[in-house]
VOTORVEX-857078 format. One record per residue: residue number from 1; residue in one letter; x, y, z of N, C-alpha, C, O, CB in turn. Coordinates in nm, 2 decimals, always signed. Glycine has a CB too. Layout:
N
REC    k  r    n.c1    n.c2    n.c3   ca.c1   ca.c2   ca.c3    c.c1    c.c2    c.c3    o.c1    o.c2    o.c3   cb.c1   cb.c2   cb.c3
REC  NUM  A       X       Y       Z       X       Y       Z       X       Y       Z       X       Y       Z       X       Y       Z
...
END
This chain:
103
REC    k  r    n.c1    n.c2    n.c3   ca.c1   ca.c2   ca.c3    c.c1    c.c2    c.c3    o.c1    o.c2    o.c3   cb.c1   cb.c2   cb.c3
REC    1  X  -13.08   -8.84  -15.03  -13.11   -8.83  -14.89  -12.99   -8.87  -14.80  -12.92   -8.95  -14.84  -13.24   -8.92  -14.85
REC    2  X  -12.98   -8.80  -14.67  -12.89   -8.86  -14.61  -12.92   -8.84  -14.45  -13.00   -8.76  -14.41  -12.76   -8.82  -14.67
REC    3  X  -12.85   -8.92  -14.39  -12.90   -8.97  -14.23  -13.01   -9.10  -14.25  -13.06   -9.13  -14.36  -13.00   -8.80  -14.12
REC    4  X  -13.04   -9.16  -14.13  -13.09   -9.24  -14.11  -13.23   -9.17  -14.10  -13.26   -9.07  -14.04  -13.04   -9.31  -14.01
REC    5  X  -13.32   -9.28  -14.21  -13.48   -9.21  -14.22  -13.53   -9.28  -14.02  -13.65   -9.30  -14.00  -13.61   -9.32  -14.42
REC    6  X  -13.47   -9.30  -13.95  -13.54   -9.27  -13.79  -13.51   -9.16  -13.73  -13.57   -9.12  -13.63  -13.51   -9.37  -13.67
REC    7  X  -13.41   -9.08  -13.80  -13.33   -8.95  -13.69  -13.46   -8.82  -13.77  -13.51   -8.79  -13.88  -13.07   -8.90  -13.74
REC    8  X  -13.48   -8.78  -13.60  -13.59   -8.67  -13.58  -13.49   -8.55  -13.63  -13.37   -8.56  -13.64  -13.67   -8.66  -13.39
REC    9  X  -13.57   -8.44  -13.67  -13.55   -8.29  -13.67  -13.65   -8.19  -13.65  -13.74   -8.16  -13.73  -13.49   -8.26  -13.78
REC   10  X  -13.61   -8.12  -13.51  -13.68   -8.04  -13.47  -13.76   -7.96  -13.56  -13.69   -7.92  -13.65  -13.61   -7.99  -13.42
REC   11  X  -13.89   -7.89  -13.58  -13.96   -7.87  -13.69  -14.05   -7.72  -13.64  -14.08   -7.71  -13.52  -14.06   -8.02  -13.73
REC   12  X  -14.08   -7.63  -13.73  -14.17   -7.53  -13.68  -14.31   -7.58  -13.74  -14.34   -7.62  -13.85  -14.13   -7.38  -13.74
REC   13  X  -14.37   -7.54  -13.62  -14.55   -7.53  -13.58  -14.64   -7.49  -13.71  -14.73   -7.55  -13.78  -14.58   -7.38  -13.45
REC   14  X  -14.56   -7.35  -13.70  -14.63   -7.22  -13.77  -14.76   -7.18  -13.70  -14.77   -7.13  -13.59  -14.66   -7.25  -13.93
REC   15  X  -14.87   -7.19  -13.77  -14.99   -7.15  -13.68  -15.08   -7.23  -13.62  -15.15   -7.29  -13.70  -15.07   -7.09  -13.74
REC   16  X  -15.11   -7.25  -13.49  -15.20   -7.36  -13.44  -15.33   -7.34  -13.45  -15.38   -7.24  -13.40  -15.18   -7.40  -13.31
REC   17  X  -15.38   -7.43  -13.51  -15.54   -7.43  -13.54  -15.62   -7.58  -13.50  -15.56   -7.68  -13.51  -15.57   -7.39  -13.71
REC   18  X  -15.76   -7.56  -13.46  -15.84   -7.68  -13.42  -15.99   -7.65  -13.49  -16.05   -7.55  -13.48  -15.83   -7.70  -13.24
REC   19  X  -16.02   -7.78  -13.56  -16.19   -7.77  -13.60  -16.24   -7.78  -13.49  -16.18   -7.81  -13.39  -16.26   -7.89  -13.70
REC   20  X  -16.34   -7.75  -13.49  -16.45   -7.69  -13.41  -16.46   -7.87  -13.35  -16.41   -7.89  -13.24  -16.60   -7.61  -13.52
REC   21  X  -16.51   -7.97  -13.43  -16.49   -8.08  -13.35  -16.38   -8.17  -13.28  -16.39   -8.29  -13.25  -16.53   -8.13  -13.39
REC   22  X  -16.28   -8.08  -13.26  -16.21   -8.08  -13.19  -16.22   -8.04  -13.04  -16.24   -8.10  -12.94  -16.15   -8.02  -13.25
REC   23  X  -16.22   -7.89  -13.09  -16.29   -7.80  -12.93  -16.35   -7.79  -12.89  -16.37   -7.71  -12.80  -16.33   -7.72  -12.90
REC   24  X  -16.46   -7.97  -12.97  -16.58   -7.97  -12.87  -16.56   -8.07  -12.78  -16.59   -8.07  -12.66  -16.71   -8.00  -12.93
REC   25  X  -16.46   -8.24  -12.88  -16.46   -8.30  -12.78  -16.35   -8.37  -12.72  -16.36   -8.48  -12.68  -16.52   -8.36  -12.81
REC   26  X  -16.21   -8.24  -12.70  -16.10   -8.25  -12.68  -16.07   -8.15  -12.54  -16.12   -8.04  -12.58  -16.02   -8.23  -12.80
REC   27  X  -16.02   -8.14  -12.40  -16.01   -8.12  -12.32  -15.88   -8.03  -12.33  -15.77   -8.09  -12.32  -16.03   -8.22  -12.25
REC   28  X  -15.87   -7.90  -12.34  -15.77   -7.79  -12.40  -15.59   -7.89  -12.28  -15.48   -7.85  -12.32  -15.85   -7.55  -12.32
REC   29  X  -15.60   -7.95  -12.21  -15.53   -7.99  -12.15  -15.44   -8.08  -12.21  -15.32   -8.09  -12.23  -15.58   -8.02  -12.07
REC   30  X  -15.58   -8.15  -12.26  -15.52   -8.32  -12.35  -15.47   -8.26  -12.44  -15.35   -8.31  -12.45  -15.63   -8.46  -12.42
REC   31  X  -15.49   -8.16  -12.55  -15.49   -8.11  -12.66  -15.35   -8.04  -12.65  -15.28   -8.05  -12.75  -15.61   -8.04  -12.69
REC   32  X  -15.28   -7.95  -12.52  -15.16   -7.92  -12.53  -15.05   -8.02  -12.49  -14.93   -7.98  -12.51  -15.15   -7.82  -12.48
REC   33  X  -15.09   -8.17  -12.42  -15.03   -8.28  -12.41  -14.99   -8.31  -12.52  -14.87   -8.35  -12.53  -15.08   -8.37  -12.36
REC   34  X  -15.06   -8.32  -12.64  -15.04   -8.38  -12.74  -14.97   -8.30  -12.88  -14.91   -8.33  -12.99  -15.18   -8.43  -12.75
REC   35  X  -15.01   -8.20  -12.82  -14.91   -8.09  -12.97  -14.74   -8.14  -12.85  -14.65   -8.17  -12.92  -14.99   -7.78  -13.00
REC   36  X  -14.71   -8.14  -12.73  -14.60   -8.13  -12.69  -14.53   -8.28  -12.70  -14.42   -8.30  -12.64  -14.62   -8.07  -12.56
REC   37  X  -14.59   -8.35  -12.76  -14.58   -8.47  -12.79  -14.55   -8.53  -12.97  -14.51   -8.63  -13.03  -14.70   -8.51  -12.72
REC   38  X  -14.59   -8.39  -13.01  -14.60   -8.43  -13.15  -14.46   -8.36  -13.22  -14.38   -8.41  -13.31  -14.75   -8.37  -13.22
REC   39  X  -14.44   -8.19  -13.11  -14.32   -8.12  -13.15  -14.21   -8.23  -13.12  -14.13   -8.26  -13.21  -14.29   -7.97  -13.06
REC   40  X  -14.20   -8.28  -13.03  -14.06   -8.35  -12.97  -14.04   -8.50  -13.06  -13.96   -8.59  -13.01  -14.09   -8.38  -12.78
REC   41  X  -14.13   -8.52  -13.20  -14.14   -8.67  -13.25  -14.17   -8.76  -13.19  -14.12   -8.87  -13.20  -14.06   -8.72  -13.30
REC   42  X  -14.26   -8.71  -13.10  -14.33   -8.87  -13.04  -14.49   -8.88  -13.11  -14.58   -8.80  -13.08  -14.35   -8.87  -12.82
REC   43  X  -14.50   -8.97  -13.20  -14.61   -8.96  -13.30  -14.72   -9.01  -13.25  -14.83   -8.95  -13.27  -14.59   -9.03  -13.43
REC   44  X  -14.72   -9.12  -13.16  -14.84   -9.16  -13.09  -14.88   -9.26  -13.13  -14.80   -9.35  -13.13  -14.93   -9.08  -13.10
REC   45  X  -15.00   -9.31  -13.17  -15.07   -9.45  -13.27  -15.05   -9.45  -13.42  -15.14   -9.46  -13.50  -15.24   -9.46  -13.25
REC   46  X  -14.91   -9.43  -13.44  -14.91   -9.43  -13.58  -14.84   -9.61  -13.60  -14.84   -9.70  -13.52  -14.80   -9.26  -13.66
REC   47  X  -14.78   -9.62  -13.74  -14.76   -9.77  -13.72  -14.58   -9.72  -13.71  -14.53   -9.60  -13.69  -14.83   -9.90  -13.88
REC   48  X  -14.51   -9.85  -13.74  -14.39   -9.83  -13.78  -14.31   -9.75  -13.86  -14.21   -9.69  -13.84  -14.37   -9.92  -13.80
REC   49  X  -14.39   -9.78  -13.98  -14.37   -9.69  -14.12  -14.41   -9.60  -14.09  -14.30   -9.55  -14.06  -14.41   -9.72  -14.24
REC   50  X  -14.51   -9.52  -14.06  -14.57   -9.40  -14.09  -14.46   -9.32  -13.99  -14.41   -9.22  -14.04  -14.75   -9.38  -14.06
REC   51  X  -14.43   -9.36  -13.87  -14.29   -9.29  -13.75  -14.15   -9.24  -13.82  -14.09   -9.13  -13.80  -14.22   -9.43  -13.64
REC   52  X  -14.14   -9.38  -13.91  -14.02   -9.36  -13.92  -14.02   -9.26  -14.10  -13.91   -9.22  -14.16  -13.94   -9.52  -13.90
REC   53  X  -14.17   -9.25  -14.16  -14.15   -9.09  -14.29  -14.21   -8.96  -14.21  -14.23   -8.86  -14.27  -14.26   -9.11  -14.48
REC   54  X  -14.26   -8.97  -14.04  -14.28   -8.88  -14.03  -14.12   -8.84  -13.99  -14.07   -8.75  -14.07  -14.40   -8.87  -13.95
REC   55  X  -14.04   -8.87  -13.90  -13.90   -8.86  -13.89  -13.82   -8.80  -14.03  -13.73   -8.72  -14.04  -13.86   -9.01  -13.85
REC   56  X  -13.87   -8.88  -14.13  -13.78   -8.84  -14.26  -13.85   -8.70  -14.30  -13.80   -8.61  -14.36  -13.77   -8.98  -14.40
REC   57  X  -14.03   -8.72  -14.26  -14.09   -8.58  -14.35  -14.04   -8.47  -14.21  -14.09   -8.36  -14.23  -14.31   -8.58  -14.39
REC   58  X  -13.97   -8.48  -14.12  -13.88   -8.35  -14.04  -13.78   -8.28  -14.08  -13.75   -8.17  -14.04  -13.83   -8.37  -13.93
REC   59  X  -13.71   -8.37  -14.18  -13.58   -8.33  -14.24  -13.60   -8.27  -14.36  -13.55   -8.16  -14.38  -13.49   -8.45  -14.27
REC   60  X  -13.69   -8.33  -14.46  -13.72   -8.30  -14.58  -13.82   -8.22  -14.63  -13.83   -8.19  -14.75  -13.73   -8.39  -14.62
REC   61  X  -13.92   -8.16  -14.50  -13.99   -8.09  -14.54  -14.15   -8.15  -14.61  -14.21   -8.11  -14.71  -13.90   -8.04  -14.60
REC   62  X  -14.18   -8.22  -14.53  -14.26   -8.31  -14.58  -14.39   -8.30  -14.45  -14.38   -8.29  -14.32  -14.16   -8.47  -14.59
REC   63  X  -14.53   -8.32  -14.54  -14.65   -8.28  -14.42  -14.59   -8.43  -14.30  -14.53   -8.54  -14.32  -14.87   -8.30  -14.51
REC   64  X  -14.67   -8.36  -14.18  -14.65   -8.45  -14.05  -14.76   -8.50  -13.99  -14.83   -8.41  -13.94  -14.58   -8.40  -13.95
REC   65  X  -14.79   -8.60  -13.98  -14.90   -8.66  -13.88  -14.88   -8.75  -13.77  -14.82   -8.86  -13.76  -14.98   -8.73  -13.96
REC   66  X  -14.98   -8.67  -13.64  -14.96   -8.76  -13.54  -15.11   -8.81  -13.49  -15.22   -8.75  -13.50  -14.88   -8.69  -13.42
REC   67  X  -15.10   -8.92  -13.45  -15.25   -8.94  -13.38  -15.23   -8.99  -13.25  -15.15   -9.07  -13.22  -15.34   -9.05  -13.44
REC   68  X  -15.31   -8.93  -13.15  -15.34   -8.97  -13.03  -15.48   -9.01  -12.98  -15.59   -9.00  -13.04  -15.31   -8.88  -12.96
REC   69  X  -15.44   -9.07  -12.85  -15.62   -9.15  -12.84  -15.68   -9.01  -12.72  -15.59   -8.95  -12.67  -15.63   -9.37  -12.73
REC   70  X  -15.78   -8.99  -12.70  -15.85   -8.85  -12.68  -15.89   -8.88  -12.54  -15.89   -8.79  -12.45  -15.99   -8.80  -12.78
REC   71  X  -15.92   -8.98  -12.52  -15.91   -9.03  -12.39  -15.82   -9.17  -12.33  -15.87   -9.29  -12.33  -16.03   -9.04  -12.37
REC   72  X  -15.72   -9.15  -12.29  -15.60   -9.28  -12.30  -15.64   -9.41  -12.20  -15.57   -9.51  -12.22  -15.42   -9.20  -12.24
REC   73  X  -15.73   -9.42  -12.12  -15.79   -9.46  -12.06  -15.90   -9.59  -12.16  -15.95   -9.69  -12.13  -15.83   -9.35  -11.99
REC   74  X  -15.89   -9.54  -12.27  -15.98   -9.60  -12.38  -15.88   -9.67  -12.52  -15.78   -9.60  -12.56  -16.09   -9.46  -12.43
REC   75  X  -15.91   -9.77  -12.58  -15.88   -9.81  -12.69  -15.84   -9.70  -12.80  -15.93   -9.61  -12.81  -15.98   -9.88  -12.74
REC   76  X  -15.73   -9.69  -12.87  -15.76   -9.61  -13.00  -15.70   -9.72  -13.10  -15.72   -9.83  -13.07  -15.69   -9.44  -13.01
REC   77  X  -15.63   -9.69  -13.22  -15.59   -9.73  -13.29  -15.54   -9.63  -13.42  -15.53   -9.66  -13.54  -15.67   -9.80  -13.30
REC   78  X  -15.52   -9.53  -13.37  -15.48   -9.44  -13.46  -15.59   -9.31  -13.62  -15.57   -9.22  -13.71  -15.38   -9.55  -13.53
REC   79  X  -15.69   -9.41  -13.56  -15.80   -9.32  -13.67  -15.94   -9.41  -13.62  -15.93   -9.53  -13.61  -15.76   -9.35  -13.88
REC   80  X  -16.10   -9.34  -13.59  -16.21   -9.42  -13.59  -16.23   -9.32  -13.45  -16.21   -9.20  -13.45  -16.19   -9.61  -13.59
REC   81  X  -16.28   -9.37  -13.36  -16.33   -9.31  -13.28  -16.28   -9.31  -13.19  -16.23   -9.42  -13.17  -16.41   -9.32  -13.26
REC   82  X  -16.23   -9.20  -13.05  -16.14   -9.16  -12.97  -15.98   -9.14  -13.02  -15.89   -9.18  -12.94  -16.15   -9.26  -12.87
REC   83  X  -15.96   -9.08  -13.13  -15.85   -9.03  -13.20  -15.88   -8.90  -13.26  -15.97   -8.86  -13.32  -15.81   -9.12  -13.30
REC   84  X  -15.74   -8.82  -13.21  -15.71   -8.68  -13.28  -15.63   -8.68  -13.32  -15.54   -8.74  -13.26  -15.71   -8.58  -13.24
REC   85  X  -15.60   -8.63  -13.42  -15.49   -8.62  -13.52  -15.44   -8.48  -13.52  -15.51   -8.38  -13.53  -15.55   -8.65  -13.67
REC   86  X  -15.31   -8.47  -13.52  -15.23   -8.34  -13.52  -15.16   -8.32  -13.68  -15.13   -8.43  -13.73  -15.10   -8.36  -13.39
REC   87  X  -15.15   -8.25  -13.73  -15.08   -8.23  -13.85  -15.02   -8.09  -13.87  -15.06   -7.98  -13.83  -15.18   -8.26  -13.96
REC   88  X  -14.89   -8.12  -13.95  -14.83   -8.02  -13.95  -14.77   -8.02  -14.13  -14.69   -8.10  -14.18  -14.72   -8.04  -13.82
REC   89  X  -14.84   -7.92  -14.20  -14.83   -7.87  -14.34  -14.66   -7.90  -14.37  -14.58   -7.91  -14.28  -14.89   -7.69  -14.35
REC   90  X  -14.64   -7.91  -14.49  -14.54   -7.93  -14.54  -14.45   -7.81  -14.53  -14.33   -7.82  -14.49  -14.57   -7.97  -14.66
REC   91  X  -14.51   -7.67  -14.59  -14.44   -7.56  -14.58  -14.43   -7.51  -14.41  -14.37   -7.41  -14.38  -14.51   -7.47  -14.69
REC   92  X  -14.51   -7.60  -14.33  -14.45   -7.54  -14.21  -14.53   -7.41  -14.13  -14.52   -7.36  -14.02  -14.31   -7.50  -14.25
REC   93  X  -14.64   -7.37  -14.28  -14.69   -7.30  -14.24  -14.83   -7.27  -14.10  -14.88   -7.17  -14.05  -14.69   -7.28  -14.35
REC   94  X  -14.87   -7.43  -14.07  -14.98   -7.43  -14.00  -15.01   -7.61  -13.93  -15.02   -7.71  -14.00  -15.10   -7.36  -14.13
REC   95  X  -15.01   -7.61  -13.80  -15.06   -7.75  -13.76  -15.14   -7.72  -13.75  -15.16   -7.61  -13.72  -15.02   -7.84  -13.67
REC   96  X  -15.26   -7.84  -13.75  -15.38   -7.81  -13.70  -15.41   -7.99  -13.67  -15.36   -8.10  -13.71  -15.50   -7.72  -13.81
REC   97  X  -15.53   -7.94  -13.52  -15.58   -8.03  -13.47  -15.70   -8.07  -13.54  -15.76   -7.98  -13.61  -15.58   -8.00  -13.36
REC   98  X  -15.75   -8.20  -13.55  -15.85   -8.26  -13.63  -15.90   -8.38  -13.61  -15.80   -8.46  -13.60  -15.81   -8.27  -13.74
REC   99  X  -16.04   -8.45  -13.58  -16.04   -8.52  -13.54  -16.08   -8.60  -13.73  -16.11   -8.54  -13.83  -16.12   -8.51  -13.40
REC  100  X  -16.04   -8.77  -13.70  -16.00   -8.81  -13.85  -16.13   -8.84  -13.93  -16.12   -8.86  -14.05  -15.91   -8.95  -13.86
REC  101  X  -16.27   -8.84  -13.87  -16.37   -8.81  -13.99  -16.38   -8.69  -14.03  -16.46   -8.68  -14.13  -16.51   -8.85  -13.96
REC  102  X  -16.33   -8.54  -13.99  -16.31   -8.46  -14.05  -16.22   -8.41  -14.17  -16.25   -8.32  -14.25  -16.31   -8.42  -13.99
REC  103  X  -16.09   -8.50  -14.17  -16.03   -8.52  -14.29  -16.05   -8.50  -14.45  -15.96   -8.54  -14.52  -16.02   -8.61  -14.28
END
């Protein structure tokens, strides 16, 4: 490996997809805040570690996860209730939105 596992690299999408409980209880607004937040490596409520292998899974090709709180106004904590999760497949082929008891 080489570079610093914090240095970001720009990453493809591929196809954007959302479960259904998503689209029910995510506000198409919040929902493109947050993929534009996830392209640019800003991960959201993840911890320390999980930032700095999603950073290294940009380089290497490695699945990506971001979590955001669904309403920011409110508590999250990265998984439980008022969190969505963004993920982006390893091969690059497909992010999708998800809220984390659908997992």
């Amino acid at each position: 490996m080489t570079g610093d596992k914090n240095t970001f690299t720009p990453f493809p999408l591929g196809q954007i997809v959302a479960t259904r409980g998503v689209i029910e209880a995510v506000p198409s607004a919040r929902m493109a805040e947050c993929l534009a937040r996830h392209r640019r490596g800003d991960w959201g409520n993840v911890c320390k570690e999980d930032a700095a292998e999603n950073n290294l899974s940009t380089r290497e090709g490695f699945r990506i996860l971001s979590a955001y709180a669904i309403d920011e106004s409110k508590p999250a904590k990265g998984h439980g209730e008022n969190c969505l999760w963004i993920i982006t497949e390893a091969d690059r082929s497909a992010t999708t939105f998800l809220l984390p008891d659908e997992y």
